[in-house]
N, C-alpha and C positions, 0 to 999 in steps of 0.2 A: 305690512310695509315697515323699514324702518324708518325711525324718525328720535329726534333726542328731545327729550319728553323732559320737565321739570316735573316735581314733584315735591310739595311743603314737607320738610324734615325738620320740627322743632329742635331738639339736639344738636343736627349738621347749620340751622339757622345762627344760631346761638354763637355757635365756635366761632365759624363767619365770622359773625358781628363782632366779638370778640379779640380775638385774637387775627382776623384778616391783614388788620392793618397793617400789624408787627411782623407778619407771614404770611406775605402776598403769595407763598411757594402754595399754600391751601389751597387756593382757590382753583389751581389745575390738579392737583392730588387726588381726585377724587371724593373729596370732602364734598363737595356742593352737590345739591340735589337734583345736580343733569345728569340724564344717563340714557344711552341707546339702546332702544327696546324695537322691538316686533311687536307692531301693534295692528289693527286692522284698520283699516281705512275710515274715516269718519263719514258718515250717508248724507247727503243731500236731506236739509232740514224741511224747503218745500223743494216743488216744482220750479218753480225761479231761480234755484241755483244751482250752481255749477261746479264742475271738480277739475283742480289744476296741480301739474305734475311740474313741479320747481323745475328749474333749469339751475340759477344760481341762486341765493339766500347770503341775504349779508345781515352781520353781526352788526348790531345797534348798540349806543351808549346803554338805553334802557335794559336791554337783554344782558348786559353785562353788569348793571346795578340790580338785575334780578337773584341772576347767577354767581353774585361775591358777596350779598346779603346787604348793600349798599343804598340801597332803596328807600323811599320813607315807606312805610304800613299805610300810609294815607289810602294807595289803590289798591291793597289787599282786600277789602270787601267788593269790589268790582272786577274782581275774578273769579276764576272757576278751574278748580284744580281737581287731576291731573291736567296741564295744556304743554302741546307742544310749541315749543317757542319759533320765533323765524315772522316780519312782517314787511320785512325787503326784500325784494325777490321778483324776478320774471319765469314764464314758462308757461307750458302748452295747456290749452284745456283738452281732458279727454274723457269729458260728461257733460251733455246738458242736459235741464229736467224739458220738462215737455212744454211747462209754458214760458221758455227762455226761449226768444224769436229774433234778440239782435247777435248771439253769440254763435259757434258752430267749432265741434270737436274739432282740433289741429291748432287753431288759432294763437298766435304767440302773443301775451298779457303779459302786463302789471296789474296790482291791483292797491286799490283804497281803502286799507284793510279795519276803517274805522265800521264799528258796529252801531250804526243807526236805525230811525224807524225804519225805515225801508226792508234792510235785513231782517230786523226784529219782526217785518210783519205790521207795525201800526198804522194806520188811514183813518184819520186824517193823521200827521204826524206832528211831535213837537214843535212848538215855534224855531228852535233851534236847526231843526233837521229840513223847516220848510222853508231855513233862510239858508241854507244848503249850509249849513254850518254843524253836519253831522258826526264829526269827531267831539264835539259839546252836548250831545242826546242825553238827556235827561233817563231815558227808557232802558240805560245799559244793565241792565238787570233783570228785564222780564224779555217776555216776546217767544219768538222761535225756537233762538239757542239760551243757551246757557249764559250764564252771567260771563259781561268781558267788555274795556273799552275798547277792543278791536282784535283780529287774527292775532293770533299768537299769544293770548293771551285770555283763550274761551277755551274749553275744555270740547265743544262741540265740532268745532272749524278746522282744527288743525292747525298747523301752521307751516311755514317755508321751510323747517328744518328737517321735511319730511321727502316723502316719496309723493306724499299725496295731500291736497286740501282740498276744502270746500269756501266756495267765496258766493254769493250774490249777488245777480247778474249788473244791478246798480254798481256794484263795487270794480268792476271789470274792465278794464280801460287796453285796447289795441296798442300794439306797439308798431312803430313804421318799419315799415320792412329794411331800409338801411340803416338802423339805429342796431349797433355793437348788443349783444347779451350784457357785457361789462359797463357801457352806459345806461343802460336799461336796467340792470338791477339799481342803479342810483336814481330814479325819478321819485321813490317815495323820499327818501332824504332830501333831495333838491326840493321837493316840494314844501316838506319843512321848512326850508331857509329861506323859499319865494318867499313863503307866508310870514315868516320874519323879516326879511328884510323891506318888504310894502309897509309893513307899520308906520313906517317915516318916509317922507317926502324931503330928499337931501338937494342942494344947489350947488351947485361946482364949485365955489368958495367955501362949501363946508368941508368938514372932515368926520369919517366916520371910522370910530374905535373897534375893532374886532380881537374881541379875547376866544382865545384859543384856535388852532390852525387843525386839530382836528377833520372830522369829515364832516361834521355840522359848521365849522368856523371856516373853511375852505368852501363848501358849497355856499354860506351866506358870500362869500367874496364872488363869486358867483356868478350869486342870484342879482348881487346891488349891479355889475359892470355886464350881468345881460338884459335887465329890464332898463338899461339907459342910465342909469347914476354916472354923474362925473364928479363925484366928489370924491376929493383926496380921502385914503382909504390906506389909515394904519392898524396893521396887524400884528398883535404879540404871539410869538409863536416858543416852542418851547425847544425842539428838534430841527437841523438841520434841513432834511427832506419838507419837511413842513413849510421852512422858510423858502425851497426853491418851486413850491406847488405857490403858494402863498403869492409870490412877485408873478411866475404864470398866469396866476389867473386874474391878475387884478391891481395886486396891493403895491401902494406907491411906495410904502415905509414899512420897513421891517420890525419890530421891537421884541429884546431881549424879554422872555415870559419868568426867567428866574432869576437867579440870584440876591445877595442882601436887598432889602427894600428901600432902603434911602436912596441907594448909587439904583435901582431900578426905578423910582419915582425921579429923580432929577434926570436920569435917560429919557425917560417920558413924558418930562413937562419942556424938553428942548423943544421937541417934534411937536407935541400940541397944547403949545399957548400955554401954558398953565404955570402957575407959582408954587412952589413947596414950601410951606411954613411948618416945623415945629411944633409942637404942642410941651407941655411939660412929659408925659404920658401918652404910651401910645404910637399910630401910624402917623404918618404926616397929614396935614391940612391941605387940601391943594384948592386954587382958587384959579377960573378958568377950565381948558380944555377939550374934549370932542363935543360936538354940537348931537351925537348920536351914539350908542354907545350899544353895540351887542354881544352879549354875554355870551358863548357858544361853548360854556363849560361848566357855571353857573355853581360852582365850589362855592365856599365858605369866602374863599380868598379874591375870587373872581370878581364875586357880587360886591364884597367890600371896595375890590381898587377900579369897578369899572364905576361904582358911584361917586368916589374923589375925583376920576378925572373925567365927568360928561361934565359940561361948563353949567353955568348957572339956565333955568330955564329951556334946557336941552333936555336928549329923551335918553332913554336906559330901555332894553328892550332884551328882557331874557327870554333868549333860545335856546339853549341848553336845558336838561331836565335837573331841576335842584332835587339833592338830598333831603336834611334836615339842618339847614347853612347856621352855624355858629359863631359869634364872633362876630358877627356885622354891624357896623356901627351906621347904624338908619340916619344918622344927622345931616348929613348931608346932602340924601333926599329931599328932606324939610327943607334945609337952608338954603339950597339950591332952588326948589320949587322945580326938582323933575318930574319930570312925565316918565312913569313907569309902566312898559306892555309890557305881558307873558305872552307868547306867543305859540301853542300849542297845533303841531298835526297840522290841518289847512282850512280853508274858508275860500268865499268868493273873493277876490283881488281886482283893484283898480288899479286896471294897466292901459297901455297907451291905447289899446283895442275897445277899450270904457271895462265892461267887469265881467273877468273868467275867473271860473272854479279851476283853483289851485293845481289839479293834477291836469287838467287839458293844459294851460300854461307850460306849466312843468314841460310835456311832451311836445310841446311846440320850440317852445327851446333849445330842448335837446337837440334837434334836427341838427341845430348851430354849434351846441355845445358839448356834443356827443362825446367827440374824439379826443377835446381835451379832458375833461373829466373821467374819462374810462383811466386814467392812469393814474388814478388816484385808488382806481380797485389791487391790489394785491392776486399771488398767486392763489387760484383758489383749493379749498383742503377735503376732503373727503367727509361724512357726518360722522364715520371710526375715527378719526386726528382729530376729532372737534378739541380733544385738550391742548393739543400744540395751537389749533385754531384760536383756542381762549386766549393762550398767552400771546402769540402776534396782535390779539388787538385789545389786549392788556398792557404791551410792552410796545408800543410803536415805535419808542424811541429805539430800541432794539432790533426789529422786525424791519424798519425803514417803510411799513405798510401803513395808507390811511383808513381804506376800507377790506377788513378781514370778510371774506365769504366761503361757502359752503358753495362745493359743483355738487349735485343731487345724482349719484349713478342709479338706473331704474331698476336696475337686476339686484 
């Protein structure tokens, strides 16, 4: 089958790391260590699971901090290389093992591509996995397959970027028959920002900060204005397209994401409350601001100005995956006495229903939210274009695109 397969290249890492910054032209050159290969299908690890043949595969932040060497080392021992990449994605099953009794060849899926006890095989399972909290599994390193915190990033499983994977049967979630393939490929990401944006309980007199308008900073806009949030809800975006997705789906206030930072910090303490003071040295002081604040980009720069402007005693909730953030000046965590969530993958949510697992939510929503968020997906590119692919959702400002995807041809 084909499928674009990563593969660790100390030397091609290196250069990356190196020189990417200064020559972003690299990282679609063929320098990086993606490449499409003819590989053979990966086998069904038991009986309990199952084989699905991508329909669409979308390009993730993570996939892209893999693929321009951007990433921290931190999750490099918790994979298993060669793996093909891809963990967003809809599309058909057309394998089940024998003792798979809720699933049946044809069937159009998403799936939950976190690698828990379940997959791995363990009974009883971690505390984490039995509080259905299995994107946190202690166990990601032993078990069935191969080391990996989830698809796309196990050497055994495969992944969406292919012809073909393997998923268990736990991870396997039905798609409603009137839900678009294009909003369908977005319920692992929505699922994301549900689980971000439940962190905090906002009240219509609050205001909540959304850094970056991205496909994580656009699906938290969301997530807050479909689980019922009526709180005013400013969004810094960077792109045009961003800003017109942005007011669509939600946001009451648009904010400039660039330029000098003084004339962008006094733009942004007009709209939320906040004061700008001076320092001798340094970025500005701000006092005041968003009662809630999510990161949906979580840079260097990001985490710096979304903790100046969440107001004293308010929350800061990164959703976005950080690098190795530099430059952050922590004091105003402390001085403030924020309340700081990371907000990882999914978990059970308390919603108006009392408490659903992240991805049934997700798809219950969609029902509603289908139509408008399918237009946030882009044309899709073939697994041979993957390099022009890389660069539309490297370059969105360029592309006009927020989610880059793969259509999977089966021939």
């Amino acid at each position: 089958m084909k499928a674009l397969q990563y593969r660790k290249n100390i030397p091609r890492y290196a250069l990356l790391k190196l020189l990417g910054p200064r020559f972003p032209s690299l990282y679609t050159a063929g320098v990086a260590p993606l490449s499409l290969v003819d590989i053979p299908e990966p086998k069904l690890p038991t009986q309990q699971w199952v084989r699905i043949a991508p329909c669409l595969a979308g390009i993730c932040g993570s996939d892209l901090a893999t693929i321009c060497a951007k990433g921290s080392p931190y999750l490099a021992p918790v994979t298993s290389m060669p793996f093909v990449m891809g963990h967003e994605l809809v599309g058909h099953i057309t394998e089940v093992g024998r003792d798979v009794t809720t699933l049946r060849v044809g069937q159009r899926v998403v799936i939950h591509p976190a690698l828990g006890c379940k997959a791995r095989g363990f009974d009883p399972p971690c505390d984490l996995c039995r509080d259905h909290r299995d994107a946190l599994c202690r166990n990601v390193t032993r078990g069935d397959v191969s080391k990996g915190i989830q698809i796309g990033y196990c050497r055994d499983t495969g992944g969406g970027f292919s012809q073909g994977l393997v998923a268990h049967q736990s991870q396997v979630y039905l798609v409603p028959d009137d839900l678009d393939d294009r909003a369908a490929v977005l319920i692992e990401p929505f699922a994301c920002a549900l689980h971000g944006a439940l962190q905090v309980s906002l009240q219509e007199t609050d205001t909540a900060l959304v850094l970056g308008c991205g496909a994580i900073g656009l699906l938290t806009i969301a997530a807050l204005r479909a689980t019922g949030c009526r709180a005013r809800i400013a969004a810094a975006a960077k792109y045009d397209h961003q800003r017109r997705h942005a007011q669509a789906l939600g946001a009451d206030v648009l904010l400039n994401a660039g330029g000098p930072v003084r004339r962008r910090y006094m733009d942004w303490a007009k709209v939320l409350d906040a004061e700008v003071l001076d320092p001798e040295l340094g970025k500005p002081t701000v006092l005041g601001g968003a009662d809630a604040t999510f990161d949906c980009v979580a840079s260097s720069h990001t985490i710096d100005d979304g903790l100046r402007f969440t107001r004293s005693a308010g929350t800061f909730v990164l959703v976005g995956m950080p690098g190795i953030p530099r430059g952050v000046d922590w004091t105003a965590m402390w001085f403030k006495e924020l309340t700081v969530h990371a907000a990882y993958a999914y978990g059970p949510e308390r919603c108006a229903d009392g408490e659903k697992e992240t991805f049934l939510l997700a798809i219950d929503l969609m029902r509603t939210w289908g139509p408008r968020l399918a237009a946030l997906v882009g044309p899709p590119h073939d697994l041979g274009d993957y390099r022009a692919a890389i660069a539309s959702a490297l370059n969105t400002g360029r592309s006009g695109v927020v989610k880059t995807v793969f259509a999977i041809d089966k021939t």
